[in-house]
Biotite code that builds the C-alpha atoms (Angstrom):
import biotite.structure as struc

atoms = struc.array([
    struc.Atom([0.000, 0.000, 0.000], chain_id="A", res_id=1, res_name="UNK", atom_name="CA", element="C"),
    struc.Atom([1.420, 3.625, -0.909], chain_id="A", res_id=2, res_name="UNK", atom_name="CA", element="C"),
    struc.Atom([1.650, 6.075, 1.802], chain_id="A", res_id=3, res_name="UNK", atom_name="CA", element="C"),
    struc.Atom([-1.171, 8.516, 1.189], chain_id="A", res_id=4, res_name="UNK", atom_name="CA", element="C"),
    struc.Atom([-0.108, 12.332, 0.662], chain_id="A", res_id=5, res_name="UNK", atom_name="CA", element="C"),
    struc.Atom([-0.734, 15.312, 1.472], chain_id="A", res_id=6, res_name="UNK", atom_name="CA", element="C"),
    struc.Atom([-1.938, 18.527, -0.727], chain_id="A", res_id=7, res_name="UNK", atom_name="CA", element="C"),
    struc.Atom([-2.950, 21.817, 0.057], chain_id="A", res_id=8, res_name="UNK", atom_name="CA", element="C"),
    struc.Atom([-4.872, 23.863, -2.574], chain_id="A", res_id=9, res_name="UNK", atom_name="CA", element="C"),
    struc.Atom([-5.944, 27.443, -2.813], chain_id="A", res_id=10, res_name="UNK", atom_name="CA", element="C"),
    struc.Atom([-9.729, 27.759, -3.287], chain_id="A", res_id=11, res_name="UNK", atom_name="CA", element="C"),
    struc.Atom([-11.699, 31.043, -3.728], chain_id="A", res_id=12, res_name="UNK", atom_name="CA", element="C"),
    struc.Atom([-14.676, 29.823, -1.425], chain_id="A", res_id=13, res_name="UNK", atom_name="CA", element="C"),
    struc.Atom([-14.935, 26.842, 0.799], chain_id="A", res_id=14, res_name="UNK", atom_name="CA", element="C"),
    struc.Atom([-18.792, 25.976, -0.064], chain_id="A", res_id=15, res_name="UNK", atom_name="CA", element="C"),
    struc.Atom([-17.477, 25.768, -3.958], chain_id="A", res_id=16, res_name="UNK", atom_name="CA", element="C"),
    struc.Atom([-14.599, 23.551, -2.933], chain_id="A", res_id=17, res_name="UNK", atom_name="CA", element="C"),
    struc.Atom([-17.356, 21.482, -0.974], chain_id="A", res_id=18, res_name="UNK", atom_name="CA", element="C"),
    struc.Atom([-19.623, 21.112, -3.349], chain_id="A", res_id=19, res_name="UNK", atom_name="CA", element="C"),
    struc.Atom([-16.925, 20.064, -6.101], chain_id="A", res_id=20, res_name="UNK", atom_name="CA", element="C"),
    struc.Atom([-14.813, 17.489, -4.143], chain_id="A", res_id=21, res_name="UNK", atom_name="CA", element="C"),
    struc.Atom([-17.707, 16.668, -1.574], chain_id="A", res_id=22, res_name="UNK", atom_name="CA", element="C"),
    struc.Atom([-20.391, 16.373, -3.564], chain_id="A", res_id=23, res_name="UNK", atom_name="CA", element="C"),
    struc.Atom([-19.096, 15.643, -7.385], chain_id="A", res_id=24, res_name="UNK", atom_name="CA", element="C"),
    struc.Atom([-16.949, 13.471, -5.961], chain_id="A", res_id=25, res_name="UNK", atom_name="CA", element="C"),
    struc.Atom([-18.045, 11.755, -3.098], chain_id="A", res_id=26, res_name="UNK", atom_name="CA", element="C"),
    struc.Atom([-14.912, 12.822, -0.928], chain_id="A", res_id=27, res_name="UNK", atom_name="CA", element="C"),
    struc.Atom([-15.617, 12.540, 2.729], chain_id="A", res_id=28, res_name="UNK", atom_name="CA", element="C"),
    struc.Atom([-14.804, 15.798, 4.662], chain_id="A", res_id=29, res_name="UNK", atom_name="CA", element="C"),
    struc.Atom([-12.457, 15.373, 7.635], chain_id="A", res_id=30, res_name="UNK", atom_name="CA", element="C"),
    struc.Atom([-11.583, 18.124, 9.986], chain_id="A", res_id=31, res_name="UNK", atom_name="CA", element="C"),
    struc.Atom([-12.138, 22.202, 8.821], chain_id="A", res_id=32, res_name="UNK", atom_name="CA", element="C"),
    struc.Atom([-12.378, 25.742, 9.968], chain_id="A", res_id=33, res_name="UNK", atom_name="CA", element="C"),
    struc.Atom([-13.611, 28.777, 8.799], chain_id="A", res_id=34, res_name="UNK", atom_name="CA", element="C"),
    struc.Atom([-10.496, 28.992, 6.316], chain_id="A", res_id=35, res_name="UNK", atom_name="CA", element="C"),
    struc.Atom([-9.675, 25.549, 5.330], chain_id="A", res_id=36, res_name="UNK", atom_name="CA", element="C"),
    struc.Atom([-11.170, 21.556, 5.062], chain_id="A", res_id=37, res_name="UNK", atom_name="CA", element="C"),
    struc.Atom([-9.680, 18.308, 4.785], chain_id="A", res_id=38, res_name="UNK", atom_name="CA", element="C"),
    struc.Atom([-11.080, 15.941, 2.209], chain_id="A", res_id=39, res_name="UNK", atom_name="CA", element="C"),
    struc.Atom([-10.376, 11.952, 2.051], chain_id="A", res_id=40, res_name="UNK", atom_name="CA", element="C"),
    struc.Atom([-9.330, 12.345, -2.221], chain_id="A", res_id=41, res_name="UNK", atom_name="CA", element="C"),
    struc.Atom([-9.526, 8.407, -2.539], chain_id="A", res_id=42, res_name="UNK", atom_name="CA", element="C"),
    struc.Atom([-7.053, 8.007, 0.429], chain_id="A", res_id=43, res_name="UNK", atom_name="CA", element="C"),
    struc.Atom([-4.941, 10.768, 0.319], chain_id="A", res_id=44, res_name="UNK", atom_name="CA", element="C"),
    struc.Atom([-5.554, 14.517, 2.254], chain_id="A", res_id=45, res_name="UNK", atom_name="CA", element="C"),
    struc.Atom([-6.540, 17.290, 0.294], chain_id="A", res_id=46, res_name="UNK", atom_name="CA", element="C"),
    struc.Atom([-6.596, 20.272, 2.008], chain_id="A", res_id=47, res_name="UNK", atom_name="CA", element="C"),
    struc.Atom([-8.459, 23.376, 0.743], chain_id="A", res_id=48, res_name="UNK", atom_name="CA", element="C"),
    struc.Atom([-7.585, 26.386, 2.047], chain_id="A", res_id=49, res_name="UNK", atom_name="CA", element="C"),
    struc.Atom([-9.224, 29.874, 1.423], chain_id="A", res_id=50, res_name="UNK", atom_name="CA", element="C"),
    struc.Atom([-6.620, 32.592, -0.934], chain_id="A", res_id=51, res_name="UNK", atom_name="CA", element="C"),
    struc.Atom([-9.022, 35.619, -0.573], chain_id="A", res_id=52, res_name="UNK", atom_name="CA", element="C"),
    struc.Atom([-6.457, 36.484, -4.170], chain_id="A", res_id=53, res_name="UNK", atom_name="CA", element="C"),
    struc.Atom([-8.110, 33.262, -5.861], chain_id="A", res_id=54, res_name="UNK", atom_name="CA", element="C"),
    struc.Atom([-10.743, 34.167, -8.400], chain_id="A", res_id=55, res_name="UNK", atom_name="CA", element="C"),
    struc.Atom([-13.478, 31.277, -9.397], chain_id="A", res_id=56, res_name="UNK", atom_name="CA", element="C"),
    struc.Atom([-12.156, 29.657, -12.344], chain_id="A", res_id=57, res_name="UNK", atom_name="CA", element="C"),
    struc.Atom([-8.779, 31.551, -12.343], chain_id="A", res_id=58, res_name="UNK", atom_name="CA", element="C"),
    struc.Atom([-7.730, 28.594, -14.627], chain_id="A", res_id=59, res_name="UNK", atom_name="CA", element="C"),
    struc.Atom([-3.461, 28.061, -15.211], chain_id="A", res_id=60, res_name="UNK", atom_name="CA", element="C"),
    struc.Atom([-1.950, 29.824, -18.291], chain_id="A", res_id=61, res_name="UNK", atom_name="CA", element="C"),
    struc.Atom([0.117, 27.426, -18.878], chain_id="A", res_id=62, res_name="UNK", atom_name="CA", element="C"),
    struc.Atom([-0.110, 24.283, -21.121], chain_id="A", res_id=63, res_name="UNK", atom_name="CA", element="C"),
    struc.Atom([2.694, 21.165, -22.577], chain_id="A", res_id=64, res_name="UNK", atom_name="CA", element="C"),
    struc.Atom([1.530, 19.011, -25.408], chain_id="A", res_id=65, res_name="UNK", atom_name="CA", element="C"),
    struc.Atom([1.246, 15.522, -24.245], chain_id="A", res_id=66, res_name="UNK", atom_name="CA", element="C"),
    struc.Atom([-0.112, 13.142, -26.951], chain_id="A", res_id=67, res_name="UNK", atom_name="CA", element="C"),
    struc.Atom([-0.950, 15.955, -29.145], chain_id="A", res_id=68, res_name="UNK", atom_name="CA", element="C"),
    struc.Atom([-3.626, 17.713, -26.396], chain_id="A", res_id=69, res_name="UNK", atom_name="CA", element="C"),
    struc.Atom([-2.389, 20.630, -24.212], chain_id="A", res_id=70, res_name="UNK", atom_name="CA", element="C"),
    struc.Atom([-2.207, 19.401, -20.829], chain_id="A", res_id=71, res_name="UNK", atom_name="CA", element="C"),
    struc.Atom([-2.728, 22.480, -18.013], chain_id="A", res_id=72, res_name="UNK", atom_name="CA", element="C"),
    struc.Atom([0.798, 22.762, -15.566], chain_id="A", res_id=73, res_name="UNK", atom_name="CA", element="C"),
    struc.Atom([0.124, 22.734, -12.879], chain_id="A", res_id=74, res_name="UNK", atom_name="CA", element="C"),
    struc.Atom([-2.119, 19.817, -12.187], chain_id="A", res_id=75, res_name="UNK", atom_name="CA", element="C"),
    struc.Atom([-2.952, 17.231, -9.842], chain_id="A", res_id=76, res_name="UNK", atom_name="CA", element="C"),
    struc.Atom([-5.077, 13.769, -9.794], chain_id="A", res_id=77, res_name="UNK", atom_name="CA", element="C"),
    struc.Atom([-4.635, 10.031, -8.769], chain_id="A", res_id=78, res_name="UNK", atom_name="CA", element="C"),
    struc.Atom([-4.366, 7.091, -10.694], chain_id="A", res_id=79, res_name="UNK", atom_name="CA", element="C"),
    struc.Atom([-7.416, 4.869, -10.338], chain_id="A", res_id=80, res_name="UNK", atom_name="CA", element="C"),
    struc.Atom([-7.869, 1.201, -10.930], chain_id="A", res_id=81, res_name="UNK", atom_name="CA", element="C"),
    struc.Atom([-9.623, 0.675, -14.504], chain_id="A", res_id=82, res_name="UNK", atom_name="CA", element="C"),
    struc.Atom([-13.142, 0.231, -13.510], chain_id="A", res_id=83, res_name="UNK", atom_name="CA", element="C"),
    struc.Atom([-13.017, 2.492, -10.744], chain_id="A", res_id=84, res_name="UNK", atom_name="CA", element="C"),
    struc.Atom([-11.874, 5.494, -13.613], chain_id="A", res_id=85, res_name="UNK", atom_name="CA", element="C"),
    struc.Atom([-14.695, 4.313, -15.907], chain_id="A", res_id=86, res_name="UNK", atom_name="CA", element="C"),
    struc.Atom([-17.052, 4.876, -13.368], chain_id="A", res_id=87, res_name="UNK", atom_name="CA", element="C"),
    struc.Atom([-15.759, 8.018, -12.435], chain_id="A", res_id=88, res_name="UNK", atom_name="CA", element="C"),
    struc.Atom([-15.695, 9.482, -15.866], chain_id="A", res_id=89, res_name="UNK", atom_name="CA", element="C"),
    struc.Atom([-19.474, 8.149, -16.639], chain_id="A", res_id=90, res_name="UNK", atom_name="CA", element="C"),
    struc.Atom([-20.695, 10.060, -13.502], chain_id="A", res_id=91, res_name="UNK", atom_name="CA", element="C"),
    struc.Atom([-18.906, 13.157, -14.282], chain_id="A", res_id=92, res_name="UNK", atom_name="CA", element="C"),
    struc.Atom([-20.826, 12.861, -17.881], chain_id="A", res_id=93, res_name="UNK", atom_name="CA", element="C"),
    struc.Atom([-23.602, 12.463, -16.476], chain_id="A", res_id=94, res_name="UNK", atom_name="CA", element="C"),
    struc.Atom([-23.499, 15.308, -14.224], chain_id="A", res_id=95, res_name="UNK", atom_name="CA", element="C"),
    struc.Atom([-22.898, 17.364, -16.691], chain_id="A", res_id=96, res_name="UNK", atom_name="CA", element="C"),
    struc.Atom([-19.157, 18.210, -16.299], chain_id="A", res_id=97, res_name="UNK", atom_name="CA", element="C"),
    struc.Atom([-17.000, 20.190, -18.249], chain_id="A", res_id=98, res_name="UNK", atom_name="CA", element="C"),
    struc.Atom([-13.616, 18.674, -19.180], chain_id="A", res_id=99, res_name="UNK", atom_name="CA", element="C"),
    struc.Atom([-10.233, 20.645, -20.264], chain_id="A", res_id=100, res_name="UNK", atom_name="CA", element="C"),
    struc.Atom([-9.525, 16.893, -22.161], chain_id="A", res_id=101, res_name="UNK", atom_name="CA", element="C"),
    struc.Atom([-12.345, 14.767, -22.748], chain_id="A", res_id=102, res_name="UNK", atom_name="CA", element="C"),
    struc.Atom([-11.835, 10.931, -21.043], chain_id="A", res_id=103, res_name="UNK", atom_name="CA", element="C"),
    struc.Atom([-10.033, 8.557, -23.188], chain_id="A", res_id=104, res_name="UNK", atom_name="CA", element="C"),
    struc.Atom([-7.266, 6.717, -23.930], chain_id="A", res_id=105, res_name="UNK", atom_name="CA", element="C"),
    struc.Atom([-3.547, 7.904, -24.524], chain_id="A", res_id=106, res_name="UNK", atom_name="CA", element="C"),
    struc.Atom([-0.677, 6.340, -25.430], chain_id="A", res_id=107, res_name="UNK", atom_name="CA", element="C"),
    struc.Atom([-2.631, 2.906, -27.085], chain_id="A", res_id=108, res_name="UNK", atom_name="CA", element="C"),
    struc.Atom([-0.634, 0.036, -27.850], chain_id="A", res_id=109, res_name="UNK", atom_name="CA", element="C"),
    struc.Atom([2.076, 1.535, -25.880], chain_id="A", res_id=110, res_name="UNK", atom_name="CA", element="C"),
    struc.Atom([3.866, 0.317, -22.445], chain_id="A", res_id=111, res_name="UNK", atom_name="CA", element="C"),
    struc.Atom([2.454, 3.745, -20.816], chain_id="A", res_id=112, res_name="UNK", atom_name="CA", element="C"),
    struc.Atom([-1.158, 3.035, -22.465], chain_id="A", res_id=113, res_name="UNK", atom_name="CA", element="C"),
    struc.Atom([-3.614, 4.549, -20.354], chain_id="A", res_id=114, res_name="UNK", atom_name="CA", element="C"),
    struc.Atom([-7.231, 6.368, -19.437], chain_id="A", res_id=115, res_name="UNK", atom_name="CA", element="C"),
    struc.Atom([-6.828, 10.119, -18.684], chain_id="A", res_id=116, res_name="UNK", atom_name="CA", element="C"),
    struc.Atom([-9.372, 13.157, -18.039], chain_id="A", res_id=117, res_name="UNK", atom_name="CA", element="C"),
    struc.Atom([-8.765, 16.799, -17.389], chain_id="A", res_id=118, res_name="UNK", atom_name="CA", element="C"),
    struc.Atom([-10.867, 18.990, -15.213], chain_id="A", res_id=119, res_name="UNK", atom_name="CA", element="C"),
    struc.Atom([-10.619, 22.162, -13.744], chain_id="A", res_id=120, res_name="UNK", atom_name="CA", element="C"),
    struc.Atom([-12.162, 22.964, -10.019], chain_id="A", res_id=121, res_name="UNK", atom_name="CA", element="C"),
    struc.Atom([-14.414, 25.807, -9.326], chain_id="A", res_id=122, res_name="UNK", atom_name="CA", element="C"),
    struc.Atom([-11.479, 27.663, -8.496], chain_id="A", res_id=123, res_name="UNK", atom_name="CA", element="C"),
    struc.Atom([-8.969, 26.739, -11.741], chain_id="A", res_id=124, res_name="UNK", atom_name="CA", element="C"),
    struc.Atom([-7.201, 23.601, -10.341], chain_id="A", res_id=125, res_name="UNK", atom_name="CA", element="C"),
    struc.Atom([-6.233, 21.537, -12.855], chain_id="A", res_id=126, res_name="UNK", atom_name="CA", element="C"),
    struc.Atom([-6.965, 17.794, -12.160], chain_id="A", res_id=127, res_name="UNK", atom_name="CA", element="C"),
    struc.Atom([-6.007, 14.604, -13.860], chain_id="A", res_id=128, res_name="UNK", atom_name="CA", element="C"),
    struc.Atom([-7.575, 11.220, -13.364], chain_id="A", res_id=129, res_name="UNK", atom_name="CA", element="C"),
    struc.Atom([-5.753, 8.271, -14.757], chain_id="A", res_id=130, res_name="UNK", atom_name="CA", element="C"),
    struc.Atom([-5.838, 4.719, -15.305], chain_id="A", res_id=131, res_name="UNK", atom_name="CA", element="C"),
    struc.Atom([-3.491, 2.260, -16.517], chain_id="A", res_id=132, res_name="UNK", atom_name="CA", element="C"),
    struc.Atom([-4.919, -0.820, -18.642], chain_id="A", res_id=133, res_name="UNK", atom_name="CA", element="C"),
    struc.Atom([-1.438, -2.575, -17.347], chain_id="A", res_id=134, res_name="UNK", atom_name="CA", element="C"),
    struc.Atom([-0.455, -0.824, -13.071], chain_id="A", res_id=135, res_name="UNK", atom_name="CA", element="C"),
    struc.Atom([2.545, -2.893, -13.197], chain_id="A", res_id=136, res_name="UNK", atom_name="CA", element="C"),
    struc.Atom([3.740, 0.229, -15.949], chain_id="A", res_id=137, res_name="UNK", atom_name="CA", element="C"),
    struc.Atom([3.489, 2.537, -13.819], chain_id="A", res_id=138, res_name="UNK", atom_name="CA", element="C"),
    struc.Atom([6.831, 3.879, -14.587], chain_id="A", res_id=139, res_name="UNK", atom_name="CA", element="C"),
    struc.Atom([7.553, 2.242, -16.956], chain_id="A", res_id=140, res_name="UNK", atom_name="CA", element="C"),
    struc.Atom([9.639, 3.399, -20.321], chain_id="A", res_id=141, res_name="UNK", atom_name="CA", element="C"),
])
């Protein structure tokens, strides 16, 4: 088992940040105050904290070309098991989200072959959720 980490984000509102990684995605909320609250993201602590500078949507400038899409820096996500990525993509569709890259598959055929979705939070973090038809590659090159 990995160690989980730890990640604190800026956020321009904590009922936005609540309603994105609460509510879209079903992260349990752990301790909070009146500037800042933990969220269980699949295992790992995600901190929000309140930047009274951070604008809603105040989405990175910044992209690299990865696989011919341009990929926001910085980002963020976790690598899900298959299934569990499937599903999460299907009820993000469903909900209506709006995605920087549309889910699907990059690198096919390839040792780093893998599902992959870009989103941005109410307050312009850029998230990627990944999936790898083969774990074991990982790393590999």
């Amino acid at each position: 088992m990995l160690a989980p980490f730890h990640l604190a984000i800026p956020v321009h509102d904590l009922p936005s940040a609540r309603k994105f990684y609460g509510e879209l995605f079903g992260c349990p909320e752990g301790r909070s105050a009146h500037e800042w609250v933990d969220f269980d993201f699949f295992g790992h602590q995600l901190v929000a904290h309140v930047d009274p500078a951070r604008k809603a949507v105040d989405a990175p400038v910044h992209t690299n070309k990865v696989d011919g899409k341009d990929v926001p820096v910085p980002h963020f996500g976790v690598v899900l098991e298959w299934q569990q990525w499937q599903q999460l993509a299907a009820r993000l569709h469903a909900a209506g989200t709006a995605f920087v890259i549309e889910p699907g598959i990059r690198f096919a055929g390839e040792v780093g072959e893998q599902a992959t979705f870009f989103l941005y939070d109410f307050s312009g973090n850029a998230l990627e959720f990944k999936a790898f038809r083969d774990p074991t590659r990982l790393f590999a090159k």
